[in-house]
N, C-alpha and C positions, 0 to 999 in steps of 0.2 A: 559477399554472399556466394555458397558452393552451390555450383548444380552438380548435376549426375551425363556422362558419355556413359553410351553403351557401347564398346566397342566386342565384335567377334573374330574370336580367338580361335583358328579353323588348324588342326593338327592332323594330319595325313600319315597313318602308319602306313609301311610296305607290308607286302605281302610274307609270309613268313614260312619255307618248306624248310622241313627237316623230314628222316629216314635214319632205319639203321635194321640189322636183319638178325634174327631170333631162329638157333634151329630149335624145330620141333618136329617129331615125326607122327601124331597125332593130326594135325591141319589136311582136309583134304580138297578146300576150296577157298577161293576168295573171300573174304567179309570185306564190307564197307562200313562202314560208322560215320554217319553225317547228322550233324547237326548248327544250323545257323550257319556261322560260317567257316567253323571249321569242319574238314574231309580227312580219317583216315583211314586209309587200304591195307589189307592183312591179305597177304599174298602167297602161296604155299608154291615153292619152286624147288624140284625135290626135296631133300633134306631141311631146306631153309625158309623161313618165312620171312618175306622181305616186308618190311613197313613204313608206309609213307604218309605224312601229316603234312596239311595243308592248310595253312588260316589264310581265308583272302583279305583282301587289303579294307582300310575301313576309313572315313572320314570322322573324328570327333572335332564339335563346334561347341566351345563355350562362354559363355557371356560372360565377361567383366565387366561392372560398372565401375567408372574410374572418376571420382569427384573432379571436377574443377571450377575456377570463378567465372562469373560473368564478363566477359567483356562489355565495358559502358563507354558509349561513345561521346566526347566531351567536344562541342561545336569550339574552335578556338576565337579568342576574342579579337578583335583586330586591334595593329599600336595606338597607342597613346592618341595623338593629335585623330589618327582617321576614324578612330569611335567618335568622336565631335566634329568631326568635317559638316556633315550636315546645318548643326547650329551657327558653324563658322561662316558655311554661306550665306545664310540668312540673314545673318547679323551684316553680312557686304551690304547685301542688296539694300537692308533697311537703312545703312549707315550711306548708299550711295543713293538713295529715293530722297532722304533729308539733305542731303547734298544738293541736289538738283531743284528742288522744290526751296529751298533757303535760298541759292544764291539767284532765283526768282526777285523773289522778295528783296533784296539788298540793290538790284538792279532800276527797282522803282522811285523816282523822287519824294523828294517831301513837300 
């Protein structure tokens, strides 16, 4: 019989900058563009606009369920003769009670 593990499966991206620079001579100030979690800067440095993008780092966690069987724990039987050791006592005692009680008997005259 299969059950179900749920195991989580946690994947850690780094963080990720890249840049590269665009001239334009129209640009006469900064922009920012932000959203979630990426950041990038439009930066006007005379002739040149420099650009920098930033995505921060992020945790993704996802669940697999992975079938597997049960384990059943099976008590083991003990050898041969020691499953009946107990009858086997019994049978002493009873065979050593008629013992003792018979050689009574045999010791009395007639």
């Amino acid at each position: 019989m299969a059950d179900t593990l749920l195991v989580h499966d946690t994947f850690v991206m780094a963080a990720i900058v890249a840049d590269t620079s665009i001239p334009i001579s129209r640009l006469t100030d900064t922009v920012v563009i932000s959203r979630d979690k990426l950041e990038i800067k439009l930066v006007k440095i005379r002739d040149t606009i420099h650009v920098t993008g930033t995505c921060k780092a992020d945790t993704i966690v996802k669940e697999v369920r992975v079938p597997v069987e049960k384990i059943k724990l099976v008590k083991a039987e003990r050898a041969g003769w020691l499953r009946n050791l107990g009858w086997l006592i019994m049978g002493l005692v009873v065979v050593a009670v008629v013992w003792k009680f018979g050689s009574r008997d045999t010791g009395r005259g007639t």
